[in-house]
Backbone atoms as SQL, in Angstrom:
CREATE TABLE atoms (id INTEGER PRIMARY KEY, chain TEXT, resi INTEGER, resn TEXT, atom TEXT, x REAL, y REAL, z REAL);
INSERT INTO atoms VALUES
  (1, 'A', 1, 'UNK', 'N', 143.104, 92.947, 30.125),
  (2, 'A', 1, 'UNK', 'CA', 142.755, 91.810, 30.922),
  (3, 'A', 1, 'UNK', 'C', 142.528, 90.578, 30.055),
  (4, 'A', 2, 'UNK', 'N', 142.232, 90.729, 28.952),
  (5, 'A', 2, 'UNK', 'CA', 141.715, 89.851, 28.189),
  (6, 'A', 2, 'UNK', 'C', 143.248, 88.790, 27.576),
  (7, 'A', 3, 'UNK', 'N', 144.983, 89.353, 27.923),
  (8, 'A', 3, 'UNK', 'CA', 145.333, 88.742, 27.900),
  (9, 'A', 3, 'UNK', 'C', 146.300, 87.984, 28.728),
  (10, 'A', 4, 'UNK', 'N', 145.886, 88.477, 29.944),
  (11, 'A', 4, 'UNK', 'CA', 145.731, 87.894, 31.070),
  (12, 'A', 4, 'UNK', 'C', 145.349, 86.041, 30.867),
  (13, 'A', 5, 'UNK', 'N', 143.670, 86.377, 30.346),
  (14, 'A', 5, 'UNK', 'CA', 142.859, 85.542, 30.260),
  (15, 'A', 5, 'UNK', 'C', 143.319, 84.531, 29.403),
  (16, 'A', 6, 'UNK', 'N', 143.854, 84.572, 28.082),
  (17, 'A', 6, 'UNK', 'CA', 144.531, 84.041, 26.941),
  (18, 'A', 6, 'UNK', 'C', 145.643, 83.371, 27.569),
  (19, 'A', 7, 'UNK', 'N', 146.410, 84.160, 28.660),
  (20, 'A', 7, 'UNK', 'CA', 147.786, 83.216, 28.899),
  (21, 'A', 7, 'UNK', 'C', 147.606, 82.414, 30.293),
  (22, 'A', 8, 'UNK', 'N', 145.894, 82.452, 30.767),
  (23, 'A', 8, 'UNK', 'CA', 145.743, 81.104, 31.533),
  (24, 'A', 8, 'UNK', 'C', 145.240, 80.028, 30.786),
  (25, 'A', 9, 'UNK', 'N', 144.810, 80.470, 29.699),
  (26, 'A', 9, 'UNK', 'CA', 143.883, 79.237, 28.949),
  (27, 'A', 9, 'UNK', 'C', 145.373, 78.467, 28.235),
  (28, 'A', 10, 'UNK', 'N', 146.602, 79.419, 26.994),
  (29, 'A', 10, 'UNK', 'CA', 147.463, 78.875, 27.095),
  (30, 'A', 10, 'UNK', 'C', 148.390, 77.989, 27.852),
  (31, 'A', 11, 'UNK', 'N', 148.519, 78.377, 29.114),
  (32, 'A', 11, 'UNK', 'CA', 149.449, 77.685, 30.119),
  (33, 'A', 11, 'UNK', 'C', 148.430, 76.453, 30.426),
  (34, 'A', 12, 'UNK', 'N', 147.217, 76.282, 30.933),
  (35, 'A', 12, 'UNK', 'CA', 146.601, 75.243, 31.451),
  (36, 'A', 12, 'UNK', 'C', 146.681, 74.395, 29.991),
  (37, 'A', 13, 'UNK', 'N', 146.486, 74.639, 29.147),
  (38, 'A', 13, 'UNK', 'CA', 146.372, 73.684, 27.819),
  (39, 'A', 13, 'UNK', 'C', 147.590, 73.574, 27.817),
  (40, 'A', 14, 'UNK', 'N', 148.719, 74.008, 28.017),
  (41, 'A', 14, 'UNK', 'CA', 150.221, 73.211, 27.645),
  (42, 'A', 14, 'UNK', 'C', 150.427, 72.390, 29.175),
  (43, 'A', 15, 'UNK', 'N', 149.782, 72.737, 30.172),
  (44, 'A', 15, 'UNK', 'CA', 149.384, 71.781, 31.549),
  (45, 'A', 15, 'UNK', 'C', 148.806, 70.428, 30.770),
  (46, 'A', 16, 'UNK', 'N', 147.616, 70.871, 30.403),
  (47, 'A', 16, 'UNK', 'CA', 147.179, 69.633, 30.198),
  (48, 'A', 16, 'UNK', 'C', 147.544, 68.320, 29.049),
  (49, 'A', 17, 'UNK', 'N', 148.427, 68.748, 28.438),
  (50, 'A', 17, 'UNK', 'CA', 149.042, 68.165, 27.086),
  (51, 'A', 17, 'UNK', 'C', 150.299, 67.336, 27.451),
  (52, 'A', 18, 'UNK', 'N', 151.307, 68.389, 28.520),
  (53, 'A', 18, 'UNK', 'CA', 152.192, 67.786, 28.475),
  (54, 'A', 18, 'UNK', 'C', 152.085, 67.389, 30.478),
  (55, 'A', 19, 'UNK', 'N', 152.410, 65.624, 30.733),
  (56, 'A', 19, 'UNK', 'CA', 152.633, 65.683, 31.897),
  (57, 'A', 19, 'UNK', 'C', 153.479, 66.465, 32.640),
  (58, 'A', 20, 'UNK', 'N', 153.278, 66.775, 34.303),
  (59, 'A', 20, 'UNK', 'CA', 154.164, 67.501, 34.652),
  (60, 'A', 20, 'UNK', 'C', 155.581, 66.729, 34.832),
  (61, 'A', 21, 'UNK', 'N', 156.026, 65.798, 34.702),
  (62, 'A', 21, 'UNK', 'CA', 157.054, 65.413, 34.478),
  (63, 'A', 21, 'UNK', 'C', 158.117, 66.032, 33.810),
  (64, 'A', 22, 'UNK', 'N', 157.275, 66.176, 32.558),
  (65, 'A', 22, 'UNK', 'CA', 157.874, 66.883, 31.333),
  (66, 'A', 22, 'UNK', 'C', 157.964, 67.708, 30.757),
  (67, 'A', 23, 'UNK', 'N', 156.983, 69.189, 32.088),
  (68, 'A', 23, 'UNK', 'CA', 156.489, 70.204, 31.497),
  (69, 'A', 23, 'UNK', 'C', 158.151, 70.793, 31.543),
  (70, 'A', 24, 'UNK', 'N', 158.753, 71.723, 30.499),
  (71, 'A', 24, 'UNK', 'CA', 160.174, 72.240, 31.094),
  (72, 'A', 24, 'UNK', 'C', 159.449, 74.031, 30.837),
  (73, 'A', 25, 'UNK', 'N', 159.765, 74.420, 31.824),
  (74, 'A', 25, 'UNK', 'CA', 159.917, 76.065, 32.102),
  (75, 'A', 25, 'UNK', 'C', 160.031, 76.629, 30.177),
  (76, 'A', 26, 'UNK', 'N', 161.418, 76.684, 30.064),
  (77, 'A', 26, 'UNK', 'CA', 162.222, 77.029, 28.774),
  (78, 'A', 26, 'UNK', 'C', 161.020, 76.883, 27.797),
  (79, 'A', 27, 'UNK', 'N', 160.803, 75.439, 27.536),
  (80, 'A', 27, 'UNK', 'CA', 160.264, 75.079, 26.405),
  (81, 'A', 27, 'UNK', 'C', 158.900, 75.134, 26.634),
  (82, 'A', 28, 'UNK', 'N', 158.387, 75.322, 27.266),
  (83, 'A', 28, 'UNK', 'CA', 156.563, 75.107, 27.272),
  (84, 'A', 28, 'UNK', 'C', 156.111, 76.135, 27.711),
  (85, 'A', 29, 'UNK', 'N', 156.781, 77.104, 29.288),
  (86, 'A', 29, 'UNK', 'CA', 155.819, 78.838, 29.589),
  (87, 'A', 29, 'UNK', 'C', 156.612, 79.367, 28.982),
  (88, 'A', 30, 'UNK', 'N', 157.761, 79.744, 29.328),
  (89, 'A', 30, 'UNK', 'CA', 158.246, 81.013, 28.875),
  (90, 'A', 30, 'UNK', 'C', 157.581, 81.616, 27.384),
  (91, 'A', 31, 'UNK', 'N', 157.683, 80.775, 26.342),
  (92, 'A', 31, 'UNK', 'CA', 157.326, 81.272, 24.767),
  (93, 'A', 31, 'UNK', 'C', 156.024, 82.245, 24.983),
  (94, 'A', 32, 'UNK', 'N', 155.058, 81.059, 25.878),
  (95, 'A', 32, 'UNK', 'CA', 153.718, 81.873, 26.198),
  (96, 'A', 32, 'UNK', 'C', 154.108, 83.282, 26.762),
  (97, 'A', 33, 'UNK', 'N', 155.061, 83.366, 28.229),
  (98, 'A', 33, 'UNK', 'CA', 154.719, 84.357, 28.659),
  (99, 'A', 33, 'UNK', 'C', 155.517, 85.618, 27.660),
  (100, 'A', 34, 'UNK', 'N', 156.633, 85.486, 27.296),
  (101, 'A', 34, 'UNK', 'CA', 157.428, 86.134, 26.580),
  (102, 'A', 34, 'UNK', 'C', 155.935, 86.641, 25.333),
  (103, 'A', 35, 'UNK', 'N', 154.939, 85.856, 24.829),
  (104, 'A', 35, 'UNK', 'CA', 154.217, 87.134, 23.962),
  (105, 'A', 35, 'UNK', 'C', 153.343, 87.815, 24.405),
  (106, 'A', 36, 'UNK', 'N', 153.122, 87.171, 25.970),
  (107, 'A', 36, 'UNK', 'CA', 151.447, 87.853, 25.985),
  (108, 'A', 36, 'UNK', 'C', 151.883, 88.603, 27.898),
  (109, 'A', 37, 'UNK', 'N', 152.767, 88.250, 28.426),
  (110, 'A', 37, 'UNK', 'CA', 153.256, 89.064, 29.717),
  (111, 'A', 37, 'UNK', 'C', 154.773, 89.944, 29.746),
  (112, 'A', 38, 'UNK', 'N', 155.821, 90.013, 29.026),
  (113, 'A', 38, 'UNK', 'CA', 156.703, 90.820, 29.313),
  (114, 'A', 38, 'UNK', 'C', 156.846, 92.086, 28.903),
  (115, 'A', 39, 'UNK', 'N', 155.718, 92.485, 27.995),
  (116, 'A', 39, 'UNK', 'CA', 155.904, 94.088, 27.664),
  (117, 'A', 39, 'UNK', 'C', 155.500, 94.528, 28.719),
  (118, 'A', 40, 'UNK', 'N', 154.348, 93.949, 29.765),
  (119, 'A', 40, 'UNK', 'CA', 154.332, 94.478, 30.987),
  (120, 'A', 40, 'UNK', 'C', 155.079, 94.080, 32.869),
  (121, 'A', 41, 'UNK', 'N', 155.218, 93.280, 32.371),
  (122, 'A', 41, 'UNK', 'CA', 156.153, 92.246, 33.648),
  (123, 'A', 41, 'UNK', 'C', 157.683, 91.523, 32.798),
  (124, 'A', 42, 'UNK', 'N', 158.688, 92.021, 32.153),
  (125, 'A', 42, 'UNK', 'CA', 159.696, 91.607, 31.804),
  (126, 'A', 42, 'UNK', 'C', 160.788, 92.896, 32.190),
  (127, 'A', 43, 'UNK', 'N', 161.604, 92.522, 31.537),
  (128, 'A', 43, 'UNK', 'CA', 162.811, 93.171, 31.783),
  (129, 'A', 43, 'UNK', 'C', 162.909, 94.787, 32.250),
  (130, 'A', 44, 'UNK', 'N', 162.029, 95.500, 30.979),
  (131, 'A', 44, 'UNK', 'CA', 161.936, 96.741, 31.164),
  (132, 'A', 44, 'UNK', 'C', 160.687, 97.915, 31.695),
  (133, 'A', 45, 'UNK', 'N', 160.079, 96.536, 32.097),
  (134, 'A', 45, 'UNK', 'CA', 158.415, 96.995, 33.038),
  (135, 'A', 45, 'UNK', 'C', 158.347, 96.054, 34.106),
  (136, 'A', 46, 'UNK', 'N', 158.210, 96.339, 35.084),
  (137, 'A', 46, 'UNK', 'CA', 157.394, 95.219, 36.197),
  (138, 'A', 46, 'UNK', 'C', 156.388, 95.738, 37.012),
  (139, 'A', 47, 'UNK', 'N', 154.918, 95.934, 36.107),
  (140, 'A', 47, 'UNK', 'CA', 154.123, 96.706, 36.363),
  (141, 'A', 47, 'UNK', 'C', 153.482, 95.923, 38.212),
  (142, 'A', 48, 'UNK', 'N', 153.031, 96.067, 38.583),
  (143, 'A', 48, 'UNK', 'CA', 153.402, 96.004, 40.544),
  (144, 'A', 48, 'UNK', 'C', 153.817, 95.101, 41.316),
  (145, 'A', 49, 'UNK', 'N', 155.681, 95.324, 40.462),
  (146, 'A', 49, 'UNK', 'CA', 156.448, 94.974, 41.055),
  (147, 'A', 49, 'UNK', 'C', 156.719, 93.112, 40.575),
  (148, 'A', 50, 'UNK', 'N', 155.974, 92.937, 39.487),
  (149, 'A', 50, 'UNK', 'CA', 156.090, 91.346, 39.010),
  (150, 'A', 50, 'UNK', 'C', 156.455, 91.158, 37.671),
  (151, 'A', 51, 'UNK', 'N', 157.930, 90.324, 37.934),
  (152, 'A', 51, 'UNK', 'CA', 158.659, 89.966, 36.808),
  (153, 'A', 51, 'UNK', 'C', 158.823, 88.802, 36.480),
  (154, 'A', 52, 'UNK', 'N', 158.059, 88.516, 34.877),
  (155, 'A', 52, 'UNK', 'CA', 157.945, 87.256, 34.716),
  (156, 'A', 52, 'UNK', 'C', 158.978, 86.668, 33.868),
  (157, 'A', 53, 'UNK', 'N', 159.754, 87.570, 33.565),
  (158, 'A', 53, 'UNK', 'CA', 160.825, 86.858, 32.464),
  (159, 'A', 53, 'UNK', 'C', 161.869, 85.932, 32.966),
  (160, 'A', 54, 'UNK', 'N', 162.498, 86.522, 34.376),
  (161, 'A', 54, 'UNK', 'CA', 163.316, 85.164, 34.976),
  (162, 'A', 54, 'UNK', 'C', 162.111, 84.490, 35.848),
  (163, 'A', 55, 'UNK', 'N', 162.784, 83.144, 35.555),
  (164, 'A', 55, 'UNK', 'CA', 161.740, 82.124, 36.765),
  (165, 'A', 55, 'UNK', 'C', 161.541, 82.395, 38.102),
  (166, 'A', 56, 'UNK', 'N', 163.044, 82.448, 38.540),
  (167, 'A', 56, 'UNK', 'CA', 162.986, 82.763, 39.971),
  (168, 'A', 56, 'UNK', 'C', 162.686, 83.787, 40.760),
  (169, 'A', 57, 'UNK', 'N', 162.499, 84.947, 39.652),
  (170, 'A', 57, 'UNK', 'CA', 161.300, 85.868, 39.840),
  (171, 'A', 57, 'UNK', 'C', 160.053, 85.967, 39.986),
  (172, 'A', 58, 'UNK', 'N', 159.481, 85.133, 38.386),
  (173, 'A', 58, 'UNK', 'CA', 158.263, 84.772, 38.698),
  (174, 'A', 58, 'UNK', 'C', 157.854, 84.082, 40.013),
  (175, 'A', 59, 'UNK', 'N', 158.352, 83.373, 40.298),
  (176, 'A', 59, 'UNK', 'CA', 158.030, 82.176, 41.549),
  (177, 'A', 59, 'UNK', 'C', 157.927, 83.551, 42.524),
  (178, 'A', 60, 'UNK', 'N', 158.829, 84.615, 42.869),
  (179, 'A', 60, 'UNK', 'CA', 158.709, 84.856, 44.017),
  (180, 'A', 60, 'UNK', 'C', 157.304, 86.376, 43.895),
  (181, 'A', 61, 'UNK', 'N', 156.834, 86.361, 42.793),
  (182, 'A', 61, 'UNK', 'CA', 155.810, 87.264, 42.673),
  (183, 'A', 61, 'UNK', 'C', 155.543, 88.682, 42.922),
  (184, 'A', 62, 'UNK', 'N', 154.734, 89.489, 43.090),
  (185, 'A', 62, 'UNK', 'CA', 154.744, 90.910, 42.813),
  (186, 'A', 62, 'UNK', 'C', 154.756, 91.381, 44.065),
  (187, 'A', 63, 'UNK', 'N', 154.589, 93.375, 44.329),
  (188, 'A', 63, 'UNK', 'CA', 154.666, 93.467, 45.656),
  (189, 'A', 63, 'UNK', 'C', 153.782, 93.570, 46.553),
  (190, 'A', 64, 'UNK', 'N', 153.451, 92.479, 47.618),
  (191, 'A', 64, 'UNK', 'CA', 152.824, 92.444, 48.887),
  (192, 'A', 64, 'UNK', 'C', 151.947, 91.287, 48.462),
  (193, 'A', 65, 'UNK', 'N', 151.456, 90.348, 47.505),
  (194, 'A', 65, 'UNK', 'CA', 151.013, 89.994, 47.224),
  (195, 'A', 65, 'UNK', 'C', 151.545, 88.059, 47.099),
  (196, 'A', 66, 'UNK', 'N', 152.378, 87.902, 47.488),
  (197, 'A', 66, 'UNK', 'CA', 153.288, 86.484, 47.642),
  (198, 'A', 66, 'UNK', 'C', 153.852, 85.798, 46.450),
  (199, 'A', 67, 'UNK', 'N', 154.097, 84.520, 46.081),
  (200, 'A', 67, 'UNK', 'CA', 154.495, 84.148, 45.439),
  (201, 'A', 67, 'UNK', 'C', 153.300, 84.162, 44.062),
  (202, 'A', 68, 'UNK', 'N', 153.575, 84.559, 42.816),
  (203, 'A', 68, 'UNK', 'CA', 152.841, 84.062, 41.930),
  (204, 'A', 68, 'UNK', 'C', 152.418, 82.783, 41.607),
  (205, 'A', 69, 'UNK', 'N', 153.520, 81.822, 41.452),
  (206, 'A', 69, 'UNK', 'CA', 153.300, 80.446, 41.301),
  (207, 'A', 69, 'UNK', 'C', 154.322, 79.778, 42.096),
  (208, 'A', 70, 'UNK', 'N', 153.187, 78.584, 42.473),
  (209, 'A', 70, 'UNK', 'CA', 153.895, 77.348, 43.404),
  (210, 'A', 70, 'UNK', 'C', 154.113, 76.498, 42.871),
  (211, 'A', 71, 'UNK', 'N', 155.071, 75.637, 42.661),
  (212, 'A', 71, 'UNK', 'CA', 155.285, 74.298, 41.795),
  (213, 'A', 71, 'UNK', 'C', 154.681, 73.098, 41.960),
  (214, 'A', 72, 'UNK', 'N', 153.701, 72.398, 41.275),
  (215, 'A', 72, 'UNK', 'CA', 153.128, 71.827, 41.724),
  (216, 'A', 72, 'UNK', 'C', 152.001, 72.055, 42.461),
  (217, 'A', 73, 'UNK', 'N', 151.671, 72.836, 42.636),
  (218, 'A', 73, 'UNK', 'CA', 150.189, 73.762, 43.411),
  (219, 'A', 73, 'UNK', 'C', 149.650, 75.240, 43.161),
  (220, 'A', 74, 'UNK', 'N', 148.783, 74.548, 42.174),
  (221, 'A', 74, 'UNK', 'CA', 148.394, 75.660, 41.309),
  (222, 'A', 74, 'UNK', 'C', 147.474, 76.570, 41.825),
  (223, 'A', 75, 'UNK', 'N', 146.560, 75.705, 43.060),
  (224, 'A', 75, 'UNK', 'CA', 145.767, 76.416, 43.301),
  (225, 'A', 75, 'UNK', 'C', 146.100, 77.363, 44.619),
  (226, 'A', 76, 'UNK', 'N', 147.512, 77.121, 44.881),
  (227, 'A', 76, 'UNK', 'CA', 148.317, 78.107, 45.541),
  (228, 'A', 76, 'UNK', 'C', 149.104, 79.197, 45.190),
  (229, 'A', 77, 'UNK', 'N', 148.687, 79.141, 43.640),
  (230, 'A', 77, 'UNK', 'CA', 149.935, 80.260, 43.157),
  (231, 'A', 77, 'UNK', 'C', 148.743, 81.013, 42.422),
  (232, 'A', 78, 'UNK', 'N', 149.135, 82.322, 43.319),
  (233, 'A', 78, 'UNK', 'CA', 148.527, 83.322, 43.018),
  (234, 'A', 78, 'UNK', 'C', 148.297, 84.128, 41.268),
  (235, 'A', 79, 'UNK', 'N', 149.451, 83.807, 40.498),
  (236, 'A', 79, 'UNK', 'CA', 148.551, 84.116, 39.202),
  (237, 'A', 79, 'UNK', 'C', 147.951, 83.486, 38.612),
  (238, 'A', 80, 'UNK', 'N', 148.011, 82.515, 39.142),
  (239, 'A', 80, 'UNK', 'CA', 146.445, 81.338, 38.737),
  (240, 'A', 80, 'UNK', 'C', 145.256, 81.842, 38.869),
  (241, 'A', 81, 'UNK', 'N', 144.873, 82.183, 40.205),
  (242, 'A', 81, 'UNK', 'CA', 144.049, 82.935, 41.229),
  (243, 'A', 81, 'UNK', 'C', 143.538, 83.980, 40.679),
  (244, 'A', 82, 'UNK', 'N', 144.609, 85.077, 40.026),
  (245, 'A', 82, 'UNK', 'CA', 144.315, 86.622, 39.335),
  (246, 'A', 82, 'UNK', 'C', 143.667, 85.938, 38.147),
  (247, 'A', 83, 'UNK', 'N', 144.433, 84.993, 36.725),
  (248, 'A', 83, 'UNK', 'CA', 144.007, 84.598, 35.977),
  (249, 'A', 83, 'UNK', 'C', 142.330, 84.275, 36.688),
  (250, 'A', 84, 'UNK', 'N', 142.142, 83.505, 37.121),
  (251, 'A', 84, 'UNK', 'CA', 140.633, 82.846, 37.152),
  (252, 'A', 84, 'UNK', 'C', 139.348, 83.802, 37.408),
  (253, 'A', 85, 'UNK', 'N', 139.702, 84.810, 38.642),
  (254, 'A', 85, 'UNK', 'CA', 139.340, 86.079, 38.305),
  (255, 'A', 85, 'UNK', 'C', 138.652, 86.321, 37.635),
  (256, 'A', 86, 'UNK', 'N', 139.607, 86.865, 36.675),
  (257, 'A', 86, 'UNK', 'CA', 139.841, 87.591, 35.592),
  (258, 'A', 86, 'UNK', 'C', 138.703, 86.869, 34.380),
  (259, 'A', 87, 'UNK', 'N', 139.059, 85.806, 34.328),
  (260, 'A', 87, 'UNK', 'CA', 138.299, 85.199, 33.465),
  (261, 'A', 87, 'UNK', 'C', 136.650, 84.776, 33.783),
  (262, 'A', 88, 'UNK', 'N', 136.354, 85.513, 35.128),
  (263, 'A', 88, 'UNK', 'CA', 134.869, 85.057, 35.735),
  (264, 'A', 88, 'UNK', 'C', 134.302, 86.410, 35.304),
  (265, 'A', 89, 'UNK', 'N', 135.077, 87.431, 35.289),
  (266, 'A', 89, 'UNK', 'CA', 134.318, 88.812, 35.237),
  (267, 'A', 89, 'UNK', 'C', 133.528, 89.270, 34.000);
């Protein structure tokens, strides 16, 4: 869980650095998620059912549970939500 926690604090700090104008997928999450989410949500795991390595995966999120992330509405996208959680416990 703890890096769970690490890749909301990462993602919100590359949120907050770079406007969203300019945030690009490629260059600013993926690197994050590629070290700290695809041994369990990438190519060859999608532990329940959520794969973060393509985008248009991620966006559409794990099973029964809706979209992970909304563009532009963070506080609608559910691995925000798990992240914050996570990080209260």
């Amino acid at each position: 869980m703890c890096r769970i926690a690490l890749t909301a604090s990462l993602l919100l700090a590359v949120a907050c650095r770079v406007p969203a104008a300019d945030l690009d997928y490629v260059r600013d999450v993926r690197p994050i998620l590629q070290t700290h989410c695809y041994r369990c949500h990438g190519e060859e795991k999608q532990k329940s059912g959520l794969r973060l390595d393509i985008k248009s995966e991620a966006f559409k999120g794990g099973d029964g549970w809706g979209p992970s992330v909304v563009a532009g509405k963070s506080n609608k996208s559910t691995l925000i939500e798990l992240v914050n959680s996570e990080q209260q416990d």
